[in-house]
C-alpha positions in Angstrom: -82.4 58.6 -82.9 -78.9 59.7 -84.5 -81.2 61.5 -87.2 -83.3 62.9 -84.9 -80.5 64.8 -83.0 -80.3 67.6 -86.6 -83.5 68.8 -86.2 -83.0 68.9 -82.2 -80.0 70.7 -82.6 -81.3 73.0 -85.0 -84.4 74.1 -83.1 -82.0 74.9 -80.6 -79.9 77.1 -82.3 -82.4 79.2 -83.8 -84.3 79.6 -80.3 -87.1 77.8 -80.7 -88.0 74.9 -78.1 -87.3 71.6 -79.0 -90.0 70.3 -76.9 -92.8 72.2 -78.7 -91.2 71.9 -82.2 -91.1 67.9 -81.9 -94.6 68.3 -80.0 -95.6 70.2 -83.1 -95.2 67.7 -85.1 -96.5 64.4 -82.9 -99.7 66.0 -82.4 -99.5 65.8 -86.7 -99.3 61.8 -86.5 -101.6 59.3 -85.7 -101.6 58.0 -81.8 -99.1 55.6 -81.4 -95.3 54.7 -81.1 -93.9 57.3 -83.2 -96.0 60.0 -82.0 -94.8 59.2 -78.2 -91.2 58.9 -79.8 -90.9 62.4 -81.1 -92.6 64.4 -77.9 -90.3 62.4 -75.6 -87.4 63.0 -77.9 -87.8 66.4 -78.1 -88.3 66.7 -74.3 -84.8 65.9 -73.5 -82.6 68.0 -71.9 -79.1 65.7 -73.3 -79.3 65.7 -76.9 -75.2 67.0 -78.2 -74.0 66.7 -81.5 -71.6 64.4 -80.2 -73.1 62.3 -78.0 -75.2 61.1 -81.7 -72.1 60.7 -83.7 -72.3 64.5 -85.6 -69.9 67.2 -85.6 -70.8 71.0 -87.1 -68.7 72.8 -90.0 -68.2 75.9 -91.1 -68.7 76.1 -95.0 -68.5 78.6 -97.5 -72.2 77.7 -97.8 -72.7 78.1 -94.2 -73.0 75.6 -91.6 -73.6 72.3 -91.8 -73.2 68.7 -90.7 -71.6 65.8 -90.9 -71.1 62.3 -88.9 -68.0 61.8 -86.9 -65.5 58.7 -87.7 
């Protein structure tokens, strides 16, 4: 789940829809656990950078992310 929460996050900030990216790519995996695990993931309405242990930087590459101590 903690990996999970990057692409969430990043869906989000570009504007797309979690929901329908993570669908997106559930409805690309056989039926089964991990294919319920990623639309119900990307359904949530909770998912913060810190509530799953990241934190954003600013880079002189650009943004990016790394895990909080």
């Amino acid at each position: 789940m903690v990996g999970l929460a990057l692409p969430w996050i990043v869906a989000q900030r570009l504007g797309a829809s979690s929901a329908a990216v993570f669908g997106t790519v559930a409805d690309g995996l056989p039926d089964g656990p991990i294919a319920t695990l990623m639309k119900d993931f990307g359904a949530r309405k909770d998912i913060t950078l810190a509530a799953f242990g990241w934190e954003l930087l600013a880079t002189t590459d650009g943004p990016d992310f790394r895990p909080l101590l």
